[in-house]
C-alpha positions in Angstrom: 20.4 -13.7 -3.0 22.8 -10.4 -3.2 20.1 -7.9 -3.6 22.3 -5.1 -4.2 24.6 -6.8 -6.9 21.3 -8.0 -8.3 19.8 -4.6 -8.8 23.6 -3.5 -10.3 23.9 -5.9 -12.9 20.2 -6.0 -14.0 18.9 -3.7 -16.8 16.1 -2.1 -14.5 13.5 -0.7 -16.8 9.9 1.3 -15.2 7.5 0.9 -19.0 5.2 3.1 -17.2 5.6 6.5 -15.2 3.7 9.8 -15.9 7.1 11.5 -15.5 6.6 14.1 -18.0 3.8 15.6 -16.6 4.9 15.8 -13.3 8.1 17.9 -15.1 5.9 20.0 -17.1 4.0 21.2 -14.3 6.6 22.1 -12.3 8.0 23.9 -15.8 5.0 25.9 -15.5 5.6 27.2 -11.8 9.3 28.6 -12.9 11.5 25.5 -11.9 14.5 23.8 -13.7 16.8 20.6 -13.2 13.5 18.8 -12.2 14.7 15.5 -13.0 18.1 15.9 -11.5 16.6 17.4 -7.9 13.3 15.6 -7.5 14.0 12.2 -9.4 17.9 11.4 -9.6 18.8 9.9 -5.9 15.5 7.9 -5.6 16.1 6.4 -9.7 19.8 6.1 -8.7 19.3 3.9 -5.4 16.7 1.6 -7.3 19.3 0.7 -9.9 17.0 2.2 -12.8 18.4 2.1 -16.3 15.6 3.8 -18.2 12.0 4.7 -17.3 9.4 4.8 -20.0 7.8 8.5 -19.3 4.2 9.1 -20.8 3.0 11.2 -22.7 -0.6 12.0 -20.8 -2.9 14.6 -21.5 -6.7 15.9 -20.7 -8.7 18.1 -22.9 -11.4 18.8 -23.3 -10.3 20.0 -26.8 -8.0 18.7 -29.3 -6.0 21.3 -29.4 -5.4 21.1 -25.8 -4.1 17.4 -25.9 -1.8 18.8 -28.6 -0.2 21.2 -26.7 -0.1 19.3 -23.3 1.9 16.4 -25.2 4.4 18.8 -26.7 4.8 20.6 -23.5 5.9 17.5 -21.9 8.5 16.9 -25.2 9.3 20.2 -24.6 10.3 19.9 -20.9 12.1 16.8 -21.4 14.6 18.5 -24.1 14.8 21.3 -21.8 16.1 19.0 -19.0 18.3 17.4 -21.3 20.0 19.9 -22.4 23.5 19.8 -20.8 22.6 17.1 -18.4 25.0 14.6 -17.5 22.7 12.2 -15.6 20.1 11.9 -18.0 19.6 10.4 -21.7 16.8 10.4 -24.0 16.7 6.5 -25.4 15.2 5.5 -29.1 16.0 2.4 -29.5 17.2 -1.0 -27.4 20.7 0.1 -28.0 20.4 3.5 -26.5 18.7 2.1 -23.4 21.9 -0.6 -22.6 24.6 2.4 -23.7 23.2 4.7 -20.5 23.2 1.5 -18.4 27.1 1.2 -19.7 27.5 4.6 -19.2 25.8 5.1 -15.7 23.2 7.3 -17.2 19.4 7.3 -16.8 17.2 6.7 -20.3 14.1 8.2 -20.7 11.9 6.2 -23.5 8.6 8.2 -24.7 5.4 6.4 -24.7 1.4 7.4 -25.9 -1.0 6.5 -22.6 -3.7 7.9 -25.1 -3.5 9.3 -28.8 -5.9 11.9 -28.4 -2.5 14.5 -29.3 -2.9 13.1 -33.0 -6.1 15.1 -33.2 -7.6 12.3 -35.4 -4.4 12.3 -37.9 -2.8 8.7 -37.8 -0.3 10.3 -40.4 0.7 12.9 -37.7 2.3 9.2 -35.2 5.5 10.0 -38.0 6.1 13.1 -36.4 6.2 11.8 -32.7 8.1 9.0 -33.4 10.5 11.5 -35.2 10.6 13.2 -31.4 11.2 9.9 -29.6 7.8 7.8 -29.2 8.3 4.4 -28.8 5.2 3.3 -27.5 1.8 3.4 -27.7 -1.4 2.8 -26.0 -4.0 3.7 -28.1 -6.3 5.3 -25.2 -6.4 5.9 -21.4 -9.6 5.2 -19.3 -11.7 6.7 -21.8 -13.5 6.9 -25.8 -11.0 8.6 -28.3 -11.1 8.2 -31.7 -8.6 5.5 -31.9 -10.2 3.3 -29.3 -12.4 2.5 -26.4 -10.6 2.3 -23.2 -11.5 0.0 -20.0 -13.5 1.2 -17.0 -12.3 1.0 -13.5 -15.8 0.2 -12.1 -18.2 -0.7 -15.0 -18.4 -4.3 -15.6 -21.3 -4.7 -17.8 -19.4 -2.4 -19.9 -18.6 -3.3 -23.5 -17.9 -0.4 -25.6 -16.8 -0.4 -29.5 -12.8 -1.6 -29.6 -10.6 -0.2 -32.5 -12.0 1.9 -35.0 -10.8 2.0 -38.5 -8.8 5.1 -37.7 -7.2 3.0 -35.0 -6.2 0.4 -37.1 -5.1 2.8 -39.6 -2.7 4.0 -36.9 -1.8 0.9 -35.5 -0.7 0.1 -39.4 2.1 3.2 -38.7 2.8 2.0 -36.0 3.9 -1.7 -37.0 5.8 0.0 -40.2 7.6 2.1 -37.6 8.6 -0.9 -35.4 6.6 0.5 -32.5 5.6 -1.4 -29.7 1.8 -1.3 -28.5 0.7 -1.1 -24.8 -2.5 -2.3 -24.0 -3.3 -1.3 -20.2 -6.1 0.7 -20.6 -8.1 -0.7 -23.7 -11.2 -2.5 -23.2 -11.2 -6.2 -23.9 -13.3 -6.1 -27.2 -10.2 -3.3 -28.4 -7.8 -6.2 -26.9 -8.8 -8.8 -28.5 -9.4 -7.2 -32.2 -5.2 -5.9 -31.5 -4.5 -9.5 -30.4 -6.0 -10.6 -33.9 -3.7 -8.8 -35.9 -0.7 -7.7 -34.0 2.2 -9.7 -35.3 4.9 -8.3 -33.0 4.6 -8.2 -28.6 2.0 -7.0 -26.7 2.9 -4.8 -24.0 0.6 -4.1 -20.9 2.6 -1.6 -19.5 0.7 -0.9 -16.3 -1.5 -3.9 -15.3 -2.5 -6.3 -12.8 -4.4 -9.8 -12.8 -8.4 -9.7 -12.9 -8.1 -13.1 -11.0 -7.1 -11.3 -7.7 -8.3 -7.5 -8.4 -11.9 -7.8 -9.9 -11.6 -4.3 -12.3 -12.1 -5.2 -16.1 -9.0 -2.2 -15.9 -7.0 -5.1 -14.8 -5.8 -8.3 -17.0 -8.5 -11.8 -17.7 -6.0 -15.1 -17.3 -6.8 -15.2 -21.4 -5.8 -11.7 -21.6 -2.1 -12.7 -19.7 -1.9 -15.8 -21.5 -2.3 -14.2 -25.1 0.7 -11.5 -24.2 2.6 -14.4 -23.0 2.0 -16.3 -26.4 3.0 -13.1 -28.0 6.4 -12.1 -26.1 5.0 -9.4 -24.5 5.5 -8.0 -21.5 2.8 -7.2 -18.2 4.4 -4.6 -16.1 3.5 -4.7 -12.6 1.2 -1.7 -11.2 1.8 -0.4 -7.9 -1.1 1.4 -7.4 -3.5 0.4 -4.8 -6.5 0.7 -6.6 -5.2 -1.4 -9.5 -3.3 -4.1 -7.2 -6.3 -4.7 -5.1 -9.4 -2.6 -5.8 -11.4 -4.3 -2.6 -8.7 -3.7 0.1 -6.8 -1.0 -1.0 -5.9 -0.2 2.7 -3.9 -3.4 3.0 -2.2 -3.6 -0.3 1.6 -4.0 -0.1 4.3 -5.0 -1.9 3.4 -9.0 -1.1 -0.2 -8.4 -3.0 1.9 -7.2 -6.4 3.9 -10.6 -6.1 1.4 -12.5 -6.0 -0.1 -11.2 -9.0 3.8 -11.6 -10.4 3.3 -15.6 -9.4 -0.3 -15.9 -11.5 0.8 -14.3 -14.0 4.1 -16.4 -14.1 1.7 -19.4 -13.4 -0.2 -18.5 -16.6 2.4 -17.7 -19.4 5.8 -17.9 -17.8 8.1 -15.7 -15.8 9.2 -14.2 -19.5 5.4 -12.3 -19.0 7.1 -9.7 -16.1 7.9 -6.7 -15.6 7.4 -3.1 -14.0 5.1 -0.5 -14.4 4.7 1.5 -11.0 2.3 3.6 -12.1 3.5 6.2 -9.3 1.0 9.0 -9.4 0.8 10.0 -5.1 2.5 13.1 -6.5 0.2 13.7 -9.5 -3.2 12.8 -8.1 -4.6 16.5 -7.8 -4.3 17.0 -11.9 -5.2 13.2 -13.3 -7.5 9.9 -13.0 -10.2 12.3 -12.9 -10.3 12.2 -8.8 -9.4 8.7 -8.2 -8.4 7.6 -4.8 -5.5 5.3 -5.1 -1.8 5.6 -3.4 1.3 4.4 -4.2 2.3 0.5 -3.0 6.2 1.4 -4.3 6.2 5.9 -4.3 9.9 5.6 -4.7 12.1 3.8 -6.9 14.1 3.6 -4.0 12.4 0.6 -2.4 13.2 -2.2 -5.7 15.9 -4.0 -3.1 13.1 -4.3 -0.6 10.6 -5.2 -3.6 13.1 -7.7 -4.7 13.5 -9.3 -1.6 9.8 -9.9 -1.3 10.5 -11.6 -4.6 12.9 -13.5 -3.4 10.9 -14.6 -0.4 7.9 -15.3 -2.9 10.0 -18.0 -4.7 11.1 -16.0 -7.7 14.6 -17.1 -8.7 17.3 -14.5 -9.7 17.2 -14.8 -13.3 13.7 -14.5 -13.3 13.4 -11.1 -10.9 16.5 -9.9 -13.4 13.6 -10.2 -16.1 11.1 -8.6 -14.4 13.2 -6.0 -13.6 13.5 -5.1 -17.0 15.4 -8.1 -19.0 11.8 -9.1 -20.5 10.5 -5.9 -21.6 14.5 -5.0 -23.4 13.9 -8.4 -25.3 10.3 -7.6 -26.5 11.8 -3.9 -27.5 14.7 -5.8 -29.1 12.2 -8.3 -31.0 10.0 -5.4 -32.2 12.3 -3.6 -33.6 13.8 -6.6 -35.5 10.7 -7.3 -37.4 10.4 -6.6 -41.1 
Protein backbone atom coordinates (compact mmCIF):
# COMPACT_ATOMS: atom_id res chain seq x y z
CA UNK A 1 0.00 0.00 0.00
CA UNK A 2 1.36 3.61 -1.28
CA UNK A 3 0.91 5.41 1.92
CA UNK A 4 1.75 8.68 0.56
CA UNK A 5 -0.58 8.47 -2.68
CA UNK A 6 -3.08 7.17 -0.22
CA UNK A 7 -3.04 10.14 2.12
CA UNK A 8 -3.12 12.45 -1.42
CA UNK A 9 -6.07 11.20 -2.89
CA UNK A 10 -8.13 10.64 0.32
CA UNK A 11 -10.42 13.43 1.62
CA UNK A 12 -8.64 13.46 5.17
CA UNK A 13 -11.14 14.95 7.53
CA UNK A 14 -10.16 15.46 11.86
CA UNK A 15 -14.36 15.88 13.20
CA UNK A 16 -12.80 16.77 16.36
CA UNK A 17 -9.96 19.38 17.37
CA UNK A 18 -10.25 22.21 19.97
CA UNK A 19 -8.46 24.36 17.34
CA UNK A 20 -10.26 27.47 18.14
CA UNK A 21 -9.33 27.73 21.47
CA UNK A 22 -5.89 27.09 21.13
CA UNK A 23 -6.09 30.29 18.35
CA UNK A 24 -8.04 32.39 20.67
CA UNK A 25 -5.60 32.22 23.33
CA UNK A 26 -2.83 32.87 21.57
CA UNK A 27 -5.14 36.01 20.06
CA UNK A 28 -5.22 37.13 23.56
CA UNK A 29 -1.27 37.20 24.11
CA UNK A 30 -0.85 39.64 20.87
CA UNK A 31 -0.16 36.99 18.06
CA UNK A 32 -1.48 36.66 14.39
CA UNK A 33 -1.19 34.09 11.43
CA UNK A 34 -1.67 31.33 14.12
CA UNK A 35 -2.96 28.81 11.91
CA UNK A 36 -0.51 29.44 9.12
CA UNK A 37 2.79 29.34 11.76
CA UNK A 38 1.68 26.81 14.38
CA UNK A 39 -0.74 24.44 12.33
CA UNK A 40 -0.06 24.68 8.42
CA UNK A 41 3.23 22.26 7.87
CA UNK A 42 2.08 19.61 10.41
CA UNK A 43 -1.98 19.69 8.63
CA UNK A 44 -0.15 19.89 5.29
CA UNK A 45 2.19 16.62 5.75
CA UNK A 46 -0.88 14.60 7.05
CA UNK A 47 -2.82 15.27 3.91
CA UNK A 48 -5.70 17.11 5.93
CA UNK A 49 -8.56 18.47 3.90
CA UNK A 50 -10.66 19.99 6.66
CA UNK A 51 -10.57 19.78 10.40
CA UNK A 52 -13.80 20.20 12.35
CA UNK A 53 -12.55 23.04 15.05
CA UNK A 54 -14.85 23.29 18.29
CA UNK A 55 -16.30 25.59 19.75
CA UNK A 56 -15.40 24.88 23.64
CA UNK A 57 -15.92 27.04 26.45
CA UNK A 58 -15.97 27.15 30.51
CA UNK A 59 -17.92 29.46 32.63
CA UNK A 60 -18.88 29.62 35.22
CA UNK A 61 -21.48 32.15 33.94
CA UNK A 62 -23.50 32.25 30.83
CA UNK A 63 -22.37 35.11 29.73
CA UNK A 64 -18.91 33.86 29.78
CA UNK A 65 -19.55 30.79 27.48
CA UNK A 66 -21.05 33.47 25.25
CA UNK A 67 -18.20 35.40 24.88
CA UNK A 68 -15.56 32.54 24.87
CA UNK A 69 -17.51 30.95 21.78
CA UNK A 70 -17.63 34.20 19.80
CA UNK A 71 -14.05 34.86 20.61
CA UNK A 72 -13.09 31.75 19.02
CA UNK A 73 -15.55 32.88 15.69
CA UNK A 74 -13.90 35.80 16.10
CA UNK A 75 -10.32 34.57 15.79
CA UNK A 76 -11.15 32.23 13.07
CA UNK A 77 -12.44 35.22 10.74
CA UNK A 78 -9.57 37.09 11.81
CA UNK A 79 -7.19 34.38 10.48
CA UNK A 80 -9.08 34.08 7.42
CA UNK A 81 -8.98 37.18 6.40
CA UNK A 82 -6.59 37.27 3.34
CA UNK A 83 -5.34 33.79 3.95
CA UNK A 84 -4.46 31.75 1.15
CA UNK A 85 -4.05 28.41 2.94
CA UNK A 86 -7.02 28.40 4.84
CA UNK A 87 -11.02 28.17 4.14
CA UNK A 88 -13.90 28.25 6.24
CA UNK A 89 -16.28 25.14 5.01
CA UNK A 90 -20.34 25.12 5.33
CA UNK A 91 -21.31 22.56 3.63
CA UNK A 92 -20.00 19.01 1.88
CA UNK A 93 -19.23 20.95 -1.18
CA UNK A 94 -17.04 23.54 0.36
CA UNK A 95 -15.03 20.83 2.16
CA UNK A 96 -14.11 18.85 -1.44
CA UNK A 97 -13.58 22.53 -3.30
CA UNK A 98 -10.44 23.27 -0.64
CA UNK A 99 -9.34 19.67 -1.22
CA UNK A 100 -9.52 20.59 -5.17
CA UNK A 101 -8.07 23.65 -4.52
CA UNK A 102 -5.13 22.60 -2.07
CA UNK A 103 -6.65 24.55 0.73
CA UNK A 104 -7.34 23.55 4.41
CA UNK A 105 -11.34 23.69 5.56
CA UNK A 106 -12.15 24.52 8.78
CA UNK A 107 -15.93 23.16 9.73
CA UNK A 108 -17.39 24.67 13.18
CA UNK A 109 -18.81 22.40 15.66
CA UNK A 110 -20.72 22.77 19.39
CA UNK A 111 -18.58 20.41 22.05
CA UNK A 112 -21.28 21.89 24.52
CA UNK A 113 -24.32 24.41 24.00
CA UNK A 114 -23.89 26.16 27.03
CA UNK A 115 -23.05 29.61 24.45
CA UNK A 116 -26.93 29.46 23.69
CA UNK A 117 -27.53 30.69 27.22
CA UNK A 118 -30.70 28.50 27.37
CA UNK A 119 -32.14 30.03 23.90
CA UNK A 120 -32.60 27.04 21.43
CA UNK A 121 -33.84 29.88 18.96
CA UNK A 122 -30.40 31.60 19.35
CA UNK A 123 -28.58 27.75 17.33
CA UNK A 124 -30.09 30.12 14.02
CA UNK A 125 -27.56 32.58 14.61
CA UNK A 126 -24.46 30.16 14.90
CA UNK A 127 -25.34 28.21 12.11
CA UNK A 128 -25.68 31.61 10.34
CA UNK A 129 -21.73 31.94 11.47
CA UNK A 130 -20.77 28.41 10.27
CA UNK A 131 -21.87 25.68 12.93
CA UNK A 132 -22.31 22.50 11.57
CA UNK A 133 -22.25 20.45 14.34
CA UNK A 134 -23.37 19.81 17.57
CA UNK A 135 -22.86 18.04 20.67
CA UNK A 136 -25.27 19.00 22.98
CA UNK A 137 -22.76 18.97 26.14
CA UNK A 138 -19.18 18.28 27.23
CA UNK A 139 -18.34 16.23 30.40
CA UNK A 140 -20.77 17.92 32.29
CA UNK A 141 -24.92 19.06 33.29
CA UNK A 142 -26.08 22.03 30.92
CA UNK A 143 -29.40 22.78 30.25
CA UNK A 144 -29.62 20.85 27.06
CA UNK A 145 -28.22 17.61 28.43
CA UNK A 146 -26.37 15.48 30.80
CA UNK A 147 -22.96 14.58 29.75
CA UNK A 148 -20.88 11.22 30.47
CA UNK A 149 -18.32 10.86 33.36
CA UNK A 150 -14.79 9.81 32.80
CA UNK A 151 -14.78 7.89 36.17
CA UNK A 152 -18.35 7.54 37.57
CA UNK A 153 -19.92 4.33 36.60
CA UNK A 154 -22.79 4.08 38.80
CA UNK A 155 -23.58 7.33 37.25
CA UNK A 156 -26.96 7.81 35.54
CA UNK A 157 -27.97 11.35 35.31
CA UNK A 158 -31.22 12.89 33.46
CA UNK A 159 -30.58 12.68 29.39
CA UNK A 160 -32.19 15.40 27.14
CA UNK A 161 -34.34 17.90 28.53
CA UNK A 162 -37.19 19.36 26.81
CA UNK A 163 -35.07 22.34 26.01
CA UNK A 164 -32.77 19.89 24.43
CA UNK A 165 -35.11 18.42 22.32
CA UNK A 166 -36.38 21.69 21.44
CA UNK A 167 -32.91 22.39 20.10
CA UNK A 168 -32.26 19.32 18.63
CA UNK A 169 -35.76 20.14 16.55
CA UNK A 170 -33.45 23.34 15.04
CA UNK A 171 -31.05 21.53 14.54
CA UNK A 172 -32.73 18.65 12.22
CA UNK A 173 -34.68 21.74 10.36
CA UNK A 174 -31.27 23.15 9.73
CA UNK A 175 -29.75 19.95 8.42
CA UNK A 176 -27.20 19.79 11.29
CA UNK A 177 -25.44 16.93 12.23
CA UNK A 178 -25.37 15.75 16.00
CA UNK A 179 -22.15 14.50 17.83
CA UNK A 180 -22.67 12.40 20.58
CA UNK A 181 -19.15 11.90 22.39
CA UNK A 182 -19.73 13.23 25.56
CA UNK A 183 -23.53 12.60 26.37
CA UNK A 184 -24.44 10.14 28.90
CA UNK A 185 -26.05 6.93 27.70
CA UNK A 186 -29.63 7.67 28.96
CA UNK A 187 -29.11 11.34 26.65
CA UNK A 188 -27.83 8.69 23.90
CA UNK A 189 -30.31 6.62 23.73
CA UNK A 190 -33.42 9.16 24.03
CA UNK A 191 -31.28 11.00 20.60
CA UNK A 192 -31.01 7.53 19.16
CA UNK A 193 -35.00 7.32 19.49
CA UNK A 194 -35.68 10.17 17.54
CA UNK A 195 -32.88 11.15 15.42
CA UNK A 196 -33.79 10.46 11.82
CA UNK A 197 -30.49 11.50 10.13
CA UNK A 198 -26.51 10.01 11.37
CA UNK A 199 -25.18 9.97 14.51
CA UNK A 200 -21.83 11.33 14.87
CA UNK A 201 -19.42 10.37 17.84
CA UNK A 202 -16.94 12.66 16.90
CA UNK A 203 -14.28 11.86 19.62
CA UNK A 204 -14.76 8.30 21.01
CA UNK A 205 -13.43 4.98 21.71
CA UNK A 206 -14.84 1.40 22.44
CA UNK A 207 -16.01 0.63 26.15
CA UNK A 208 -15.16 -3.01 25.32
CA UNK A 209 -11.34 -2.23 25.57
CA UNK A 210 -11.30 1.25 27.66
CA UNK A 211 -13.74 0.63 30.58
CA UNK A 212 -14.94 4.68 30.90
CA UNK A 213 -18.86 5.10 30.34
CA UNK A 214 -16.96 8.44 28.32
CA UNK A 215 -16.18 5.80 25.81
CA UNK A 216 -18.74 3.83 23.34
CA UNK A 217 -21.11 0.31 24.72
CA UNK A 218 -20.85 -2.28 21.53
CA UNK A 219 -24.90 -1.26 21.41
CA UNK A 220 -23.93 2.30 21.42
CA UNK A 221 -21.36 1.51 18.02
CA UNK A 222 -23.79 -0.68 16.58
CA UNK A 223 -26.87 1.86 16.76
CA UNK A 224 -24.42 4.71 14.92
CA UNK A 225 -23.61 2.06 12.50
CA UNK A 226 -27.42 1.35 11.85
CA UNK A 227 -27.73 5.04 11.59
CA UNK A 228 -24.75 6.08 9.04
CA UNK A 229 -22.97 7.73 11.44
CA UNK A 230 -19.67 8.05 11.99
CA UNK A 231 -17.12 7.15 15.41
CA UNK A 232 -14.11 9.18 15.09
CA UNK A 233 -11.11 7.73 16.55
CA UNK A 234 -9.68 9.56 19.84
CA UNK A 235 -6.08 9.77 20.36
CA UNK A 236 -6.02 10.65 23.70
CA UNK A 237 -4.55 8.34 26.12
CA UNK A 238 -6.91 8.53 28.66
CA UNK A 239 -9.80 7.86 26.26
CA UNK A 240 -7.88 5.05 24.22
CA UNK A 241 -6.96 3.14 27.23
CA UNK A 242 -7.90 4.64 30.57
CA UNK A 243 -5.96 1.60 32.63
CA UNK A 244 -2.54 1.86 30.76
CA UNK A 245 -2.26 5.08 29.62
CA UNK A 246 1.53 4.75 29.71
CA UNK A 247 1.52 2.17 26.95
CA UNK A 248 -1.08 3.43 24.66
CA UNK A 249 0.10 3.79 21.03
CA UNK A 250 -1.14 4.10 17.82
CA UNK A 251 -1.65 -0.03 17.66
CA UNK A 252 -4.22 0.39 20.83
CA UNK A 253 -6.55 3.06 18.56
CA UNK A 254 -6.65 0.25 15.77
CA UNK A 255 -7.69 -2.04 17.63
CA UNK A 256 -10.52 -0.17 18.74
CA UNK A 257 -10.84 0.70 14.70
CA UNK A 258 -11.16 -3.39 14.15
CA UNK A 259 -14.16 -3.71 17.09
CA UNK A 260 -15.75 -1.15 16.05
CA UNK A 261 -15.46 -2.37 12.26
CA UNK A 262 -16.35 -5.90 13.81
CA UNK A 263 -19.59 -4.40 15.24
CA UNK A 264 -21.19 -2.18 12.47
CA UNK A 265 -18.82 -2.14 9.55
CA UNK A 266 -15.70 -0.31 8.42
CA UNK A 267 -18.48 2.53 7.04
CA UNK A 268 -18.55 3.27 11.27
CA UNK A 269 -14.68 5.06 11.05
CA UNK A 270 -13.20 7.87 11.26
CA UNK A 271 -10.86 10.53 13.09
CA UNK A 272 -11.18 12.53 15.97
CA UNK A 273 -7.61 13.14 17.57
CA UNK A 274 -8.81 14.92 20.15
CA UNK A 275 -5.15 16.69 20.40
CA UNK A 276 -5.19 18.74 23.60
CA UNK A 277 -1.01 18.18 24.90
CA UNK A 278 -1.05 21.83 23.91
CA UNK A 279 -4.30 22.90 25.65
CA UNK A 280 -4.13 20.84 28.84
CA UNK A 281 -3.26 23.79 31.31
CA UNK A 282 -6.84 25.72 30.35
CA UNK A 283 -9.42 22.57 29.82
CA UNK A 284 -10.67 18.87 31.01
CA UNK A 285 -10.71 20.47 34.32
CA UNK A 286 -6.99 19.00 35.18
CA UNK A 287 -7.05 15.76 33.43
CA UNK A 288 -4.02 13.83 32.85
CA UNK A 289 -4.00 12.45 29.36
CA UNK A 290 -1.33 12.95 26.37
CA UNK A 291 -1.53 12.81 22.96
CA UNK A 292 -1.23 9.13 21.11
CA UNK A 293 -1.10 11.15 17.42
CA UNK A 294 0.09 15.32 18.74
CA UNK A 295 0.69 16.00 15.18
CA UNK A 296 -1.15 15.51 12.12
CA UNK A 297 1.98 14.83 10.84
CA UNK A 298 2.21 11.17 11.80
CA UNK A 299 -1.33 9.88 9.60
CA UNK A 300 1.25 7.95 7.03
CA UNK A 301 2.74 6.23 10.06
CA UNK A 302 -1.02 5.85 11.56
CA UNK A 303 -1.98 4.44 8.27
CA UNK A 304 0.59 2.03 8.01
CA UNK A 305 -0.32 0.62 11.37
CA UNK A 306 -3.69 0.28 9.62
CA UNK A 307 -2.44 -1.37 7.03
CA UNK A 308 -0.41 -3.80 9.18
CA UNK A 309 -3.79 -4.23 11.30
CA UNK A 310 -5.63 -5.68 8.15
CA UNK A 311 -7.50 -2.68 7.15
CA UNK A 312 -7.80 -2.53 3.34
CA UNK A 313 -7.23 0.77 1.37
CA UNK A 314 -10.71 1.64 0.67
CA UNK A 315 -11.61 1.16 4.03
CA UNK A 316 -8.48 3.43 5.73
CA UNK A 317 -9.68 6.02 2.75
CA UNK A 318 -13.05 6.04 4.78
CA UNK A 319 -11.74 6.41 7.94
CA UNK A 320 -9.73 8.97 6.87
CA UNK A 321 -12.50 10.97 6.26
CA UNK A 322 -14.61 9.28 3.21
CA UNK A 323 -17.29 8.17 5.95
CA UNK A 324 -17.83 11.11 7.91
CA UNK A 325 -18.13 13.48 4.10
CA UNK A 326 -20.92 10.86 3.23
CA UNK A 327 -22.78 11.18 6.63
CA UNK A 328 -22.33 15.25 6.13
CA UNK A 329 -23.56 14.67 2.53
CA UNK A 330 -26.67 12.40 3.70
CA UNK A 331 -27.53 15.00 6.41
CA UNK A 332 -27.72 17.61 4.55
CA UNK A 333 -29.86 15.86 1.86
CA UNK A 334 -32.65 15.17 4.14
CA UNK A 335 -35.98 16.92 3.87
Amino acid sequence: METEKLLRDAIVIDSHMDLLLDVARKHKEGRRNVLREDYLESLRAGGVACVVSSLYSDGPRAEEYLQQAMEQVAALYDELEGSSDFVQALSSQDILAAKEAGKIAIMLAFEGVEPLCGNPDMLRAFHAMGVRMVGLCWARSNWAADGSKFFDHDYVGYGITEGGRQLLGIARELRMLVDVSHLNEKGFWELEALWDGPIIASHSCTRALSDTPRNLSDAQIVAIGRSGGVIGINGASLIADIEHQSAANMDTLVAHMAREKSLAGAGCLGLGLDQCDRLMDSVAGGLKSRDILPSHAMLPDFVAALAKGGFEAEEIVGALGGNFLRALQSMESLR
